[in-house]
N, C-alpha and C positions, 0 to 999 in steps of 0.2 A: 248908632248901631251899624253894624258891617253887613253887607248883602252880596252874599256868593252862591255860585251855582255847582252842588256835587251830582255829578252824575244825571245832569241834565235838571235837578232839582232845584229849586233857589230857596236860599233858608236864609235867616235873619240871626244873626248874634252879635253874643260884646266883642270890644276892640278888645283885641289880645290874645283871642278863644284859637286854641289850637285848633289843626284842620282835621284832627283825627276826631273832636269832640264836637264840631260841628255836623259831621259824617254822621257822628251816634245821635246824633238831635234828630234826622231820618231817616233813623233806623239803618242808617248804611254802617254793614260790619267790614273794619280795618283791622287786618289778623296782625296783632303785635304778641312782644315775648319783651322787651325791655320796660315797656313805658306802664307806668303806673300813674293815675289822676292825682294823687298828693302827694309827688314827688318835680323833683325837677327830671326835664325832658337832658338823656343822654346820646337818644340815635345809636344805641349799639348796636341792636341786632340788625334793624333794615329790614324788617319783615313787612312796616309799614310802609314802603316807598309807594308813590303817587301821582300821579301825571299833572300837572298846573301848564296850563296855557301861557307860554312865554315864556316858561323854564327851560332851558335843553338838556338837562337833566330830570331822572328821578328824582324827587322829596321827597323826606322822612315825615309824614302824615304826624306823629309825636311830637317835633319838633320845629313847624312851618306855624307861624301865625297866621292868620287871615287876611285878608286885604278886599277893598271894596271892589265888585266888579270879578273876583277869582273866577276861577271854571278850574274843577278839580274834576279827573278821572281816575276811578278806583277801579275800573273794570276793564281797560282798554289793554290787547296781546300785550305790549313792551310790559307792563304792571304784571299781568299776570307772569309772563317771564321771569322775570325778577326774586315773583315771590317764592316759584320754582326752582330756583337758584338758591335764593338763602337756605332753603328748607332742603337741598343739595348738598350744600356745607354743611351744614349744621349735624346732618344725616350721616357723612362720611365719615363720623368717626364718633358718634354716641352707642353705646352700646346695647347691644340686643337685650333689653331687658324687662319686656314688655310681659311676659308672664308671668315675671315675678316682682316685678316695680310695685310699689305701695300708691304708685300717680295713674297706675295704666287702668282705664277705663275714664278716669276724669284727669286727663293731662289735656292741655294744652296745644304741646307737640305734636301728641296724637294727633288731637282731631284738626291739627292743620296740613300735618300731610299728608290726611284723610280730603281734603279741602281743596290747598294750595299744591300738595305737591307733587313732584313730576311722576312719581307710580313708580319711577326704575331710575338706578343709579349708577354713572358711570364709572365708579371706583370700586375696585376690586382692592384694594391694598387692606395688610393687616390691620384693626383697628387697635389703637393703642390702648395701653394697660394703665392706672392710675390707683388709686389711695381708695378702696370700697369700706362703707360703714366708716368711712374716720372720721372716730370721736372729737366734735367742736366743741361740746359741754355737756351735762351731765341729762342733759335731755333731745339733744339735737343731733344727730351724726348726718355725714356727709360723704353721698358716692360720686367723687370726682369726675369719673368717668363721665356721667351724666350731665354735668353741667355745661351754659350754652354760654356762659361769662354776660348775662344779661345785666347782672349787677343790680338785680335788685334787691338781694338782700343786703351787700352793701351798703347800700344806698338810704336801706332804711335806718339799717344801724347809725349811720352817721348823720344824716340829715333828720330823722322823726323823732330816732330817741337822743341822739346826741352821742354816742357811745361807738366810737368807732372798732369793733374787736374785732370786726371782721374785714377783712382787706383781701385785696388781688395780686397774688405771690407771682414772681416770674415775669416773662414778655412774649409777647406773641403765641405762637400757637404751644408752649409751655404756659402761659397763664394758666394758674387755680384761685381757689376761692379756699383760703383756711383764713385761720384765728391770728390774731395780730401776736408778734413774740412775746411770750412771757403772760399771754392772756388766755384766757377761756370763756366759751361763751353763757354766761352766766349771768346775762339780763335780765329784771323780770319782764320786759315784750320779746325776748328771742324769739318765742314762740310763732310769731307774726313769719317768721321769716320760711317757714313748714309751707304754710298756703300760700304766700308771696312767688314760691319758685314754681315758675311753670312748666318742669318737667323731672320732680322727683328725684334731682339729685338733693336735697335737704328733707328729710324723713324725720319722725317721731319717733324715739327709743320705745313708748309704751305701744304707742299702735305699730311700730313695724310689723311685718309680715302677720297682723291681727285678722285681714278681711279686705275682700276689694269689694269698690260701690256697689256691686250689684247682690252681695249677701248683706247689705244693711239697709238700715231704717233709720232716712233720715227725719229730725221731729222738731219743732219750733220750741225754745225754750231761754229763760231768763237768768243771768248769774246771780248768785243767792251769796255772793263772799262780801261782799263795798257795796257802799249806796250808791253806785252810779248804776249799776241796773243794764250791763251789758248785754246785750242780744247774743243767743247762742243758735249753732246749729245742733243737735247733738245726736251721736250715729251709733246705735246699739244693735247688734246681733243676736238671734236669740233671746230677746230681753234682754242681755248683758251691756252694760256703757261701754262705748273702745272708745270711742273721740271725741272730742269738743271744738267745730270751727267757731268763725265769728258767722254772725249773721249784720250785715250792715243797717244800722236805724243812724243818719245823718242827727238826727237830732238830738241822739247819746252818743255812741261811740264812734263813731265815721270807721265800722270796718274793723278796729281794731282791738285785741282782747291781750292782757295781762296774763301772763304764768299762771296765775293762781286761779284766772279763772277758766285759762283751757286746758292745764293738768291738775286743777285739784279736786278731781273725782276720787283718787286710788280709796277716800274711803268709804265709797259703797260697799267694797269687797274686806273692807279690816277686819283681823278678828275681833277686836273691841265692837264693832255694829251688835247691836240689840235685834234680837231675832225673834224676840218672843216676850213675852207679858213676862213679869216676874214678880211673886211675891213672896215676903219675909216669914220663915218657918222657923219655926229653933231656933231664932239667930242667923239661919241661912237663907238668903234669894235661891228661888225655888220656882221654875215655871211653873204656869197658870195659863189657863182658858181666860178668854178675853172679858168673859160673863164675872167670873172669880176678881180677875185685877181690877177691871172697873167697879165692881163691888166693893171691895176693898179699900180704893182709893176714895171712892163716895163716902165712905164710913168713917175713914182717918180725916178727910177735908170735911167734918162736920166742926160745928162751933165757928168759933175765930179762927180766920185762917188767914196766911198774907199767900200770896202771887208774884215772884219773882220769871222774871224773862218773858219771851213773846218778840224780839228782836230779830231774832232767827224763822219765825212761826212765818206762816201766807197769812196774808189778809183777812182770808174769811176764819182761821182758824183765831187772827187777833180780834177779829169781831167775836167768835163764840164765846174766848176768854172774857173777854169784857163783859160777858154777859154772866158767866160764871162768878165772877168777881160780885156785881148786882144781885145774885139770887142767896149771896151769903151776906148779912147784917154783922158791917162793923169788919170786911173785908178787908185788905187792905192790898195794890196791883202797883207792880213798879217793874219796866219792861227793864230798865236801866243797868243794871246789873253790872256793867264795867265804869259806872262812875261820871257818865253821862250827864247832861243837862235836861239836853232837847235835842233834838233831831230836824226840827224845824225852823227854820227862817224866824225871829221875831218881828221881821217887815220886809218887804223888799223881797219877798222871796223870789229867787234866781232859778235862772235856766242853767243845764250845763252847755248851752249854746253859746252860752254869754258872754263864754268865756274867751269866746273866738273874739270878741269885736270890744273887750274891755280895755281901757287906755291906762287904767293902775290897777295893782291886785295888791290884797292884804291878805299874807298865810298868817291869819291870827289863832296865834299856839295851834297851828296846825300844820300836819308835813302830808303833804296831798300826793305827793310822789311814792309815796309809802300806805295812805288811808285809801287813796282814789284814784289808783293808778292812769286809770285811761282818761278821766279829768284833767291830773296832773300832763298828761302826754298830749291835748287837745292844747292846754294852756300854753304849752312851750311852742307850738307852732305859733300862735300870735306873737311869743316874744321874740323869737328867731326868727321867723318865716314870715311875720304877719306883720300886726299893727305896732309891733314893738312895742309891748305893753311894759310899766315899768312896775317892779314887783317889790313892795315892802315886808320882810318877815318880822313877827313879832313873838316872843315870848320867852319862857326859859331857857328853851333848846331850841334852835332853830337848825332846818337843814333842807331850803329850798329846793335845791338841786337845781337853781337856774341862778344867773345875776343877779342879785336882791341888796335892796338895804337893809340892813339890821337892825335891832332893838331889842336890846337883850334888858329882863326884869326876873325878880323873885318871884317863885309860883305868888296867885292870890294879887296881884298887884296889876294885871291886866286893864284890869276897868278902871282905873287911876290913871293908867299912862293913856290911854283911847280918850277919856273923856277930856285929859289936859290938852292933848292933840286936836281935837273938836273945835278947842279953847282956842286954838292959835301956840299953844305951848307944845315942847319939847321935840325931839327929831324930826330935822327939817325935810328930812322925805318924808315922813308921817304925814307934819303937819300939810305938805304940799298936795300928799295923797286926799288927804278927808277934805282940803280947801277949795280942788280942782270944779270945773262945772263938766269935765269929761267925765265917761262911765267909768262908775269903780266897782270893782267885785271882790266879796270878802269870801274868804273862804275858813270857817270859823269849828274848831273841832266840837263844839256844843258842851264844854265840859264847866266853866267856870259859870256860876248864877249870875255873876256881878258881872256880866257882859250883857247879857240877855239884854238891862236896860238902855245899858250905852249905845247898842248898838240898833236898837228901836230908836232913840234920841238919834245917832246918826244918819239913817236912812230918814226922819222928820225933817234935821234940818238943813241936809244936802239938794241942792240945788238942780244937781244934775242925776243922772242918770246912776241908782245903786241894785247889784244885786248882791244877795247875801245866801249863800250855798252852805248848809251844816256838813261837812268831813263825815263825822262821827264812825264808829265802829262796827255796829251791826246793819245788815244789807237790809232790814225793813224796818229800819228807827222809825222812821217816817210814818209809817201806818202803824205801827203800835201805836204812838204818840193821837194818831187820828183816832185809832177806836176808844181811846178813853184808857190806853195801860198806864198813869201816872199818877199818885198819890191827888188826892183831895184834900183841900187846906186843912192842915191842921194835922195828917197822916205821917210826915216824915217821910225820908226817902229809904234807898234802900238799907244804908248802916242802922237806920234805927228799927226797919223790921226784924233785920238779920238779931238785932239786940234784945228786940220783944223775943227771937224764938229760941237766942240764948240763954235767957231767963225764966223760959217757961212760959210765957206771957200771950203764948200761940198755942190753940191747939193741933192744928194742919199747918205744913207749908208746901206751896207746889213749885216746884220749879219747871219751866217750862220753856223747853229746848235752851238752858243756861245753867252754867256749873260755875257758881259764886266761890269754890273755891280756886277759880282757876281767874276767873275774872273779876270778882271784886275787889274794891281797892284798900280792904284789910280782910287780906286771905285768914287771919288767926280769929276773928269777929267772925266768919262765914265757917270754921270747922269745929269754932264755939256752940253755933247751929245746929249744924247738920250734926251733931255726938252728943243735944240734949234728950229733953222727953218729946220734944215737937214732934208728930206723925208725917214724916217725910214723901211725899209722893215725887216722881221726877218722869218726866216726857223725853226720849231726848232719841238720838240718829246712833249712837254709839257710847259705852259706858264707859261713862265720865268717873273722876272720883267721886264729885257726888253723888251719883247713881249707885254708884255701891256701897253708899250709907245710907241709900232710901231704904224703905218700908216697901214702897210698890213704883216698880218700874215700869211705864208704857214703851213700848217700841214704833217710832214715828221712823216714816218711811221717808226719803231723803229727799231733796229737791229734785232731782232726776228722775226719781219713781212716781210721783203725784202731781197732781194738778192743784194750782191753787193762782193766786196772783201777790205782784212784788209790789210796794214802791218805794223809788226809787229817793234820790237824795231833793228833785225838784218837783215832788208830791207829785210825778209819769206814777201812774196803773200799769201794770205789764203783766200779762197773763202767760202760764206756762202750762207743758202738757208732760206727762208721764212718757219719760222715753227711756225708760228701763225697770225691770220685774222686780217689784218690791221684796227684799231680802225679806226672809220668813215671815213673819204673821206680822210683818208692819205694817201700817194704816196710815194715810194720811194725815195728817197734822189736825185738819179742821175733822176728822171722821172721830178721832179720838177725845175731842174736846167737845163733838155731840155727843157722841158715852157719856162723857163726864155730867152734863145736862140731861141725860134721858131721853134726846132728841129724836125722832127721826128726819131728817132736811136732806135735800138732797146740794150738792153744789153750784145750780143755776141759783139757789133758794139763796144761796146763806152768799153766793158772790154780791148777788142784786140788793143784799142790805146792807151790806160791807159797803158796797162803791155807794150806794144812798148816802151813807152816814159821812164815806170819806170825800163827796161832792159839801156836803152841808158844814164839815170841818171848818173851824175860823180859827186862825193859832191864837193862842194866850199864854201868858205865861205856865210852863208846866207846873206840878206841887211842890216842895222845898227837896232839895239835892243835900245831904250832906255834905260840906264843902271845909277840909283843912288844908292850912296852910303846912305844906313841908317842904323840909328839902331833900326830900326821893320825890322824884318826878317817874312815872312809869307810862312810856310812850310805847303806844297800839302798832302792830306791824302786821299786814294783812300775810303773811307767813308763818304765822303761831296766834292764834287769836283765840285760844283757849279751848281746842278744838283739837280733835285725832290729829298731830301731823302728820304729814301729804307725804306718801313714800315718791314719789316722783318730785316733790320741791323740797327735800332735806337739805341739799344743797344753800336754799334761800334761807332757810332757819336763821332766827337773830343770833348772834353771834351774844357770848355768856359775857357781857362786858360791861363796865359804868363808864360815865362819861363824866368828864369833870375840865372847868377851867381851871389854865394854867395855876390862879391863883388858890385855887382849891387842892390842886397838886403839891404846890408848894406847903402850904396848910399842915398836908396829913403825910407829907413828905412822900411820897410816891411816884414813878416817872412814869411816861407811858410804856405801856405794854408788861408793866409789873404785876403779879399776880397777888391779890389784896383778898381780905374778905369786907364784905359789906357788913359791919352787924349793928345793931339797936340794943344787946341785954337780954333780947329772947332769942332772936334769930343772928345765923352767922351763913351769908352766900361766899361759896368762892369765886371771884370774876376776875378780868383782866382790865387793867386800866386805859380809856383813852382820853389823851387828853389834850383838847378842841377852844378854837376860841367861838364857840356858837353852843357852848352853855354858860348863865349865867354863875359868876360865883359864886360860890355857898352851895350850891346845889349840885346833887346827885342824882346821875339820868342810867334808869335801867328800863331794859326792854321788858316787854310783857310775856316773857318767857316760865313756866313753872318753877312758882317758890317765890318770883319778887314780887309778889302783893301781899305777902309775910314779913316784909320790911316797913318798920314804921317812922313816923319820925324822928329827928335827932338822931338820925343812923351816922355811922362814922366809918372810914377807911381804917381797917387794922391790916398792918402791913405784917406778911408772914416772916415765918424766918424766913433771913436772910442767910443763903451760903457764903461762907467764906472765902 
């Protein structure tokens, strides 16, 4: 340990520890504008210089390691000088834009030349003119003028996320900050880089000129998109949502939030939201009083009834379902609905902490960069920045988006090549990975059964250190799966309820916050369903196509508008509060699924037996998953996830394309970027081809876009006409 003295203070830290983060250990504030904690130290602006004993210079407080015996002063004239200086510069030519800046009341700037600065300035000269509102991307613009070239949105673009798009144009006092040539900014963490800039020259296209801090309400709240269970701030007016920051939990996200889940509010306000009870009259949905709908739907869910979703629901309202499921004889509950396994760990279950200090990873048939975005973005600091983890991917599609070895297999073949590699058999990074006695972390999308086992046998007979993280699709797998939302032996999964209620074989089906025609993995099976005699009831945030074949619609009020709790992908509880006015006579999730019960509970009541239940949870194998082999593969992308899309991330939308290897190109004779249709004899998609050596042969990989879980298998490339 190192022992130095700041400000007359002596404090104890590790070798290495910057002098600015010693400072903050007692409580001594160093006004910086460059330097960020998980970034590397650049000393641009100099805002932090510092007095050290036996330097005859200034030091950049960001950039000074410690040493034993130091004596640093932060308070002494020459320092205060200084910082009056920078804050001089920097001053002489930002532009007045304090009453209409979207940063002014919580900048930075501000409140350091509020702080630091000299009160008056000795430049009178024109301030110069630059590039205001220019568009970096289709959510980000940028007012030049304002910028202090601190670099740190650079900085993160290139070092956090790896995506360099944004660069420093020019030299010297012509420096800006635009988009690298030929690029836009069009990351999913650009986002990051709005609150990173500490003086409001990088704004949000949907909150510009919305509100400054002191007409909103900021409120604690949890992202409901991925099971990693991000921390939000979220700042509404009026009731009304305008922004979504990060809130920092070290032990999820360190700080940092995904696209999707700090602009994908736009649909509280869609027209598609459910604003009111709605029941079926002559063939037509027809509002109703809440007394009428819940009536209604209590009547239609009499007899036999199955329970699809619950993935999307809060806790306590996946505990009330559970119990709904229970009070009907011969029920049958399957939260799964996109074709899922499990959501939970079969041993080993993993922190996303883990992921920091793992020495091998396995993306099994999983793309984390795309399921779990700020996981994925945690994990690449280890492999970059960290302990240089080495990264093995496995499956039909692979697309790590970091250094990896490969292993590419036919869908269904997964638990074959895992348990050979166990064995000592097949790819020598595999087998090096599951042989190691260092920590290994799998990161597993939960889809395929015949893993489930392999991978409980691997965490039994590894040596060292394993955790084992489920990807999977919906942000509260985890706690459906706890309350009990998954078939009981001998019930089938979801393709064979959807079967019983295309047969008539159901008298109710409920679906609950999930539209199986968008999400299940034979979209022509689920509209088989929802167009029988089954009495269709549906819960949901906005009207789905299912929703408009129900019988009786509930209108649930959105993650934003209620309270309720998350969990997340490493079975974290995370509690959330209403921080905006529930669009018309919507209810809560857990308030409408005591309707359906005849309940009256209150939410202390129904959280305290949910966390009972999900404290007392032991994982087991979930009930049987329908599971075929094909070759259409349909990979989950948290950008269309079978949900209203996000008018603020249309941009990130999957792109209407199949993926195929060369040899499978060759096959159906097609080249890349050819316009093909996909079809099977029922169905025919039009897509564009590409064609990747990180899909295995024989196989066809489409996104989870509307219309491809209409494709079955033995689909085939028909190539259009061709022009002349």
């Amino acid at each position: 340990m190192i022992n130095l003295t700041v400000d007359g203070r002596e404090v104890e830290v590790e070798p290495g520890t910057l002098v600015i983060e010693a400072a903050k250990k007692l409580g001594i504030d160093i006004p910086i504008f460059c330097y960020h904690p998980r970034m590397k130290p650049v000393a641009a602006c100099r805002m932090c210089l510092v007095a050290i004993e036996k330097m005859g210079k200034l030091q950049p407080a960001c950039a000074t390691q410690v040493a034993d015996g130091m004596v640093v002063y932060t308070q002494r004239a020459d320092v205060k000088k200084a910082q009056a200086g920078v804050l001089e510069f920097l001053l002489a030519q930002h532009p007045l834009d304090c009453p209409i800046c979207d940063k002014g009341g919580e900048c930075p700037l501000q409140d350091q030349a509020f702080a630091y600065g000299p009160g008056a300035t000795r430049f009178s000269e024109p301030k110069r003119h630059l590039h205001k509102a220019w568009p970096l991307g289709p959510r980000i613009l940028l007012d030049q003028e304002r910028c202090v070239q601190c670099q740190r949105c650079t900085r993160f673009m290139e070092e956090i996320v790896g995506d360099p798009a944004l660069v420093l144009k020019q030299r010297g006092a012509e420096t800006v900050v635009d988009v690298a040539e030929g690029r836009a900014l069009n990351s999913p963490f650009a986002g990051n880089t709005i609150e990173m800039c500490p003086v409001g020259a990088l704004t949000s296209r949907p909150y510009r000129f919305r509100a400054r801090p002191w007409d909103v309400v900021a409120v604690s709240s949890v992202c409901p998109h991925c099971p990693v269970g991000c921390n939000l701030t979220v700042t509404n007016r009026d009731g009304h949502l305008l922004r979504v920051l990060s809130r920092e939990n070290e032990a999820v996200d360190q700080g940092w939030l995904c696209d999707r889940g700090r602009f994908g509010y736009g649909f509280l306000t869609d027209p598609a939201r459910i604003t009111a009870p709605l029941v079926r009259r002559h063939g037509e949905l027809q509002e109703a009083s809440w007394e009428e709908a819940l009536a209604a739907a209590r009547a239609g869910l009499a007899g036999r009834i199955g329970i699809l979703g619950g993935g999307r629901l809060s806790l306590e309202a996946q505990h009330l379902l559970s119990r709904l499921r229970d009070q009907h004889d011969g029920a049958v509950a399957d939260w799964r609905v996109g074709g899922q396994h499990t959501a939970v760990a079969p041993a080993a279950q993993g922190h996303i902490a883990d992921l920091d200090e793992a020495a091998w990873v396995l993306f099994l048939e999983s793309d984390p960069q795309t399921e779990t975005p700020v996981a994925w973005l945690r994990l690449r600091q280890n492999v970059v920045h960290g302990r240089g983890a080495r990264v093995v991917a496995l499956g039909p599609r692979i697309a790590p988006g970091l250094p990896a070895s490969q292993v590419l297999y036919r869908p269904g073949e997964g638990a074959r090549v895992l348990a050979a590699a166990l064995n000592g058999q097949g790819e020598e990074a595999l087998v090096a990975a599951l042989a190691t006695e260092e920590h290994l972390a799998v990161l597993w999308n939960g889809k395929d059964p015949a893993l489930y086992a392999v991978l409980a046998d691997l965490a039994g007979r590894r040596s060292g250190r394993t955790s084992i993280l489920v990807t999977g699709a919906e942000g509260n797998g985890f706690g459906a799966e706890a309350m009990g939302l998954t078939p009981r032996a001998g019930e089938g999964g979801v393709d064979r309820l959807l079967g019983q209620a295309a047969a008539g074989e159901l008298d109710g089906l409920f679906l609950a916050g999930a539209d199986p025609l968008r999400q299940a993995p034979d979209g022509r099976l689920a509209e088989a369903a929802l167009s029988g005699e089954c009495f269709v009831v549906v819960a949901d945030v906005t009207m789905s196509p299912a929703a408009s074949l129900a019988d009786v619609v509930l209108p649930l009020a959105a993650f934003a508008e209620a309270d309720g709790t998350l969990v997340n992908m490493e079975g974290r509880a995370q509690a959330f509060e209403p921080s905006a006015t529930a669009a018309g006579q919507s209810q809560a999730d857990w308030l409408v699924m005591a309707g359906l019960l005849e309940e009256t509970v209150t939410l202390d009541e129904v959280r305290a037996a949910a966390l009972a239940r999900l404290a007392a949870f032991k994982p087991a194998a979930p009930g049987a998953q329908d599971w075929q082999e094909a070759a259409v593969v349909r990979i989950p992308t948290l950008y269309y996830r079978g949900v209203t899309p996000e008018p603020h991330l249309v941009s990130m939308e999957p792109a209407r394309v199949v993926e195929v290897a060369p040899a499978t190109a060759r096959d159906f004779q097609v080249s890349d970027g050819e316009e093909v249709l996909v079809a099977d004899g029922e169905t025919e998609l039009a897509v564009r081809v590409t064609v990747t050596d990180s899909v295995v042969p024989g196989c066809l990989v489409l996104g989870d876009w509307p219309g491809s879980n209409r494709v079955g298998a033995g689909a085939r490339l028909v190539v259009r006409e061709r022009s002349v």
